[in-house]
NUPAVO-55698 format. One record per atom (N, C-alpha, C): residue in one letter; residue number from 0; x, y, z; atom name. Coordinates in nm, 3 decimals, padded with zeros to 5 digits. Layout:
REM NUPAVO-55698
type,seq,px,py,pz,atom
A,NUM,X,Y,Z,CA
...
END
This chain:
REM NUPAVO-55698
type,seq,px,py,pz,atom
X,0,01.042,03.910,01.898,N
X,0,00.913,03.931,01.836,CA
X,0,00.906,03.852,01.707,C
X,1,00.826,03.753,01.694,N
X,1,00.773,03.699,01.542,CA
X,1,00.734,03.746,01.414,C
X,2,00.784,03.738,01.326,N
X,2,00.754,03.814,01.179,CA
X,2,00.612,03.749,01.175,C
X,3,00.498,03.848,01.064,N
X,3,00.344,03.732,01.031,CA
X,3,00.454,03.626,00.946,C
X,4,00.354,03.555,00.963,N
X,4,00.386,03.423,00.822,CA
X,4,00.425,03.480,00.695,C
X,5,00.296,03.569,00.655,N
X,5,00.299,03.591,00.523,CA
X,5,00.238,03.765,00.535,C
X,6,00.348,03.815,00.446,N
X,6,00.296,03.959,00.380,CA
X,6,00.242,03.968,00.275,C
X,7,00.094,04.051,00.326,N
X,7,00.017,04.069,00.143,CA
X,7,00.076,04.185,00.107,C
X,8,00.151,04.207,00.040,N
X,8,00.197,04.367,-00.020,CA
X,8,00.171,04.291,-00.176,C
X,9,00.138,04.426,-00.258,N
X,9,00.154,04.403,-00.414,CA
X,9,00.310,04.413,-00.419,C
X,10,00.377,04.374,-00.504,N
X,10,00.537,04.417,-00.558,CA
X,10,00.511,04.415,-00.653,C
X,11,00.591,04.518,-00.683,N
X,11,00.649,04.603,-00.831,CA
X,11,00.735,04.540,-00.853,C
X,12,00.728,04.499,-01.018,N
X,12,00.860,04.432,-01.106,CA
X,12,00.755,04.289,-01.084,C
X,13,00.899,04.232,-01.120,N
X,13,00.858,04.063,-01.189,CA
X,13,00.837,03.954,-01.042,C
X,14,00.842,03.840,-01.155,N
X,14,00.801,03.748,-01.027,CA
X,14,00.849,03.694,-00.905,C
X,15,01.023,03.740,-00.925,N
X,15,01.158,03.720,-00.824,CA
X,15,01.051,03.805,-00.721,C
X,16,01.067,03.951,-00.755,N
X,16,00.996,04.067,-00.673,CA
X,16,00.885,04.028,-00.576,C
X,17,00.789,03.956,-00.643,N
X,17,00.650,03.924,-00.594,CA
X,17,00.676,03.826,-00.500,C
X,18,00.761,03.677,-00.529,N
X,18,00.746,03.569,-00.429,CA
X,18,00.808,03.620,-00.307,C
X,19,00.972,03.725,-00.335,N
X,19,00.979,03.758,-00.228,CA
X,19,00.935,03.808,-00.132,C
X,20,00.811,03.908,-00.167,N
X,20,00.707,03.953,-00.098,CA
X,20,00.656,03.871,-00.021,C
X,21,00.606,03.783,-00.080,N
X,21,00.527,03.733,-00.060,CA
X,21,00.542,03.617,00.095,C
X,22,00.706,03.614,00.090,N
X,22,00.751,03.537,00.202,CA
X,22,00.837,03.626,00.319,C
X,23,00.780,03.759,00.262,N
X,23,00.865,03.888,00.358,CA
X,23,00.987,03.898,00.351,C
X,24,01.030,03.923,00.229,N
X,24,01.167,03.895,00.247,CA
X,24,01.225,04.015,00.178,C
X,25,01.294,04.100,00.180,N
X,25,01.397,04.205,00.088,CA
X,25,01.439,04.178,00.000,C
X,26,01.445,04.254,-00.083,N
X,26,01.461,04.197,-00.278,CA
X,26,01.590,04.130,-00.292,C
X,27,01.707,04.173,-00.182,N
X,27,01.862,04.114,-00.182,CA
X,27,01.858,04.009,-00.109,C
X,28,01.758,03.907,-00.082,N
X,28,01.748,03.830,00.026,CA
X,28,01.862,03.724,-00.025,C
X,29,01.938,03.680,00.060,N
X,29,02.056,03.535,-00.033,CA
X,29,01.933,03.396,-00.048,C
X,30,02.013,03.307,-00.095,N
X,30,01.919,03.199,-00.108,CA
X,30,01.932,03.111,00.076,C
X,31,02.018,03.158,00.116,N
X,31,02.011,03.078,00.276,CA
X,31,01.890,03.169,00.340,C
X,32,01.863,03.276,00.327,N
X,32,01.749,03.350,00.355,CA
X,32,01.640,03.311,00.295,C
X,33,01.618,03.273,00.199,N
X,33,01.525,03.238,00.147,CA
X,33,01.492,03.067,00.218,C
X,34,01.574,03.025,00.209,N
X,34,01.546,02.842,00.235,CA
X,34,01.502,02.890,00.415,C
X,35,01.614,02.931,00.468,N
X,35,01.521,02.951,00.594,CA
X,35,01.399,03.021,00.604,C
X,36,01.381,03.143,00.554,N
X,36,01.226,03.130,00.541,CA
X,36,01.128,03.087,00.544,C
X,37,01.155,03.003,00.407,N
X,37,01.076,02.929,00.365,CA
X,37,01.006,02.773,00.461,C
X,38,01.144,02.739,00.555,N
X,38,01.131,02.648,00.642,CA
X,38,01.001,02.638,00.772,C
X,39,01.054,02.842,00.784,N
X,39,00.986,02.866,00.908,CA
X,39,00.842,02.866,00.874,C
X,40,00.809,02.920,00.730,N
X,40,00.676,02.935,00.692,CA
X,40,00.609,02.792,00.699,C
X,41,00.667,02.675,00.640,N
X,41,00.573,02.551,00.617,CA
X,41,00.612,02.446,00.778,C
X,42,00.665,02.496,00.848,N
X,42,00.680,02.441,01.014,CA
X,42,00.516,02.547,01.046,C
X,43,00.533,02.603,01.026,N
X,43,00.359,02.724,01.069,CA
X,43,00.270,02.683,00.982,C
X,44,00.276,02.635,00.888,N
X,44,00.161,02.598,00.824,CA
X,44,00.116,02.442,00.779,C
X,45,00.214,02.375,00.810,N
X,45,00.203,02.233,00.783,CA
X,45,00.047,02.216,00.849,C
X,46,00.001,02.093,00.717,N
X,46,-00.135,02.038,00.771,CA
X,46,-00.167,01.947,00.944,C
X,47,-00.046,01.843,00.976,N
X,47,-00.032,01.768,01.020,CA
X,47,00.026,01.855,01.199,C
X,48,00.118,01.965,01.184,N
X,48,00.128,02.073,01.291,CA
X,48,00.021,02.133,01.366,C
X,49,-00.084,02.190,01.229,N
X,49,-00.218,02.221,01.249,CA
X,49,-00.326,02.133,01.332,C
X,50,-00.310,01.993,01.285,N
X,50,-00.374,01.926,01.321,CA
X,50,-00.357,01.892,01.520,C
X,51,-00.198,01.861,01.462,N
X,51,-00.194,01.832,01.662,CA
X,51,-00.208,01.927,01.744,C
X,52,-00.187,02.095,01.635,N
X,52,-00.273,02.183,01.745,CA
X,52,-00.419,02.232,01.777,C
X,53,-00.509,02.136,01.719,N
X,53,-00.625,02.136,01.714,CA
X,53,-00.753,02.257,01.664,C
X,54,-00.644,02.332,01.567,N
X,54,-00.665,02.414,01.459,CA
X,54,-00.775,02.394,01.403,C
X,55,-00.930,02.427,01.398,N
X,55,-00.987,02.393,01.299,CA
X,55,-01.016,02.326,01.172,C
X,56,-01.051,02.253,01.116,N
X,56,-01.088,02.230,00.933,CA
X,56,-01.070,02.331,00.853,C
X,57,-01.186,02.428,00.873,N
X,57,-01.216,02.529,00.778,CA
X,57,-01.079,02.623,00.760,C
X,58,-00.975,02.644,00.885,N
X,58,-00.868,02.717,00.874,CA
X,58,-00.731,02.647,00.840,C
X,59,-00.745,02.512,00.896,N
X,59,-00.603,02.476,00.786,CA
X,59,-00.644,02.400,00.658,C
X,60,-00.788,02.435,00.577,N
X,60,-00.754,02.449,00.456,CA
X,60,-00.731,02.576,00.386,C
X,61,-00.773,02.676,00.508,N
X,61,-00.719,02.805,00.406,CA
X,61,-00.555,02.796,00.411,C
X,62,-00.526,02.768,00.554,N
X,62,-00.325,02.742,00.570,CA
X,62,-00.280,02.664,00.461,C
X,63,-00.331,02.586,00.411,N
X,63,-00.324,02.473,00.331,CA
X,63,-00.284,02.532,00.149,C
X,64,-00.389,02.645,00.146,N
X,64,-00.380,02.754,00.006,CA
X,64,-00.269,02.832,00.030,C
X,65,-00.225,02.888,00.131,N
X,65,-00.091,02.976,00.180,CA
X,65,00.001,02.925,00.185,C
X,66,-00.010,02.750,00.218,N
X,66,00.084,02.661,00.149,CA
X,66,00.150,02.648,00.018,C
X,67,00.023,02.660,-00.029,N
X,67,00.044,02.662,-00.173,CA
X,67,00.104,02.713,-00.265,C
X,68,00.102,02.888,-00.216,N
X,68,00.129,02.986,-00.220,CA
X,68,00.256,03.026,-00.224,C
X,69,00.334,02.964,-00.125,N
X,69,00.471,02.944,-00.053,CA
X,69,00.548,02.871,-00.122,C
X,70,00.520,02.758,-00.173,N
X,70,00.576,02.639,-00.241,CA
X,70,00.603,02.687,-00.385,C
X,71,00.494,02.801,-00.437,N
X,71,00.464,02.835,-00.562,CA
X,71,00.582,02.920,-00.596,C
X,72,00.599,03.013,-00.464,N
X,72,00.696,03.140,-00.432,CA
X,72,00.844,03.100,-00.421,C
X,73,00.869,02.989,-00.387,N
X,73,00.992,02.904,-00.381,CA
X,73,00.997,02.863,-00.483,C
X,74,00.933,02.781,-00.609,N
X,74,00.973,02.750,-00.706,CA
X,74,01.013,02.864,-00.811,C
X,75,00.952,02.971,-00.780,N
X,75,00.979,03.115,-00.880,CA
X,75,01.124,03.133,-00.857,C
X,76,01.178,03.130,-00.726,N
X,76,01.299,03.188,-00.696,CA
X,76,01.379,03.063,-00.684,C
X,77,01.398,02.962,-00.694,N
X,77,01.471,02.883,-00.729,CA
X,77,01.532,02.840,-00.851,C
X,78,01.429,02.898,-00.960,N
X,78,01.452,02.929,-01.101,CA
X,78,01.520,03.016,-01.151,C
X,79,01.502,03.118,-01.064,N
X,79,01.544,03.261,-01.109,CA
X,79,01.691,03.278,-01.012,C
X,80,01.771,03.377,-01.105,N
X,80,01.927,03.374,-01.007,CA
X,80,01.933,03.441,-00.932,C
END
């Protein structure tokens, strides 16, 4: 069974807390959990994936913001130990 892409939950605490949320992941996630994650999320959301699956406009620019989103969520936790 497939995890969604992305979980909207609020998280409590700081921003480690939140990105992990944000990529479904458990607050103890290691960083190999995280990089794979993160892999599986932008293989599902890539613009160019979207495209050869003949995905709409209007929806892979919203994929496109969840991109964003993702990339944003990875740089938080790449910073942080």
């Amino acid at each position: 069974m497939r995890r969604p892409i992305i979980k909207r939950k609020s998280a409590a605490g700081g921003p480690r807390a939140q990105a992990l949320a944000l990529l479904g992941l458990p607050r103890g996630a290691s960083s190999q959990e995280i990089q794979d994650r993160y892999r599986e999320i932008v293989r599902e959301l890539h613009p160019d994936v979207l495209a050869q699956k003949g995905i709409p406009a209007d929806l892979r620019t919203a994929a496109e913001e969840m991109l964003r989103s993702v990339n944003a969520a990875r740089q938080v936790l790449r910073r942080s130990p």
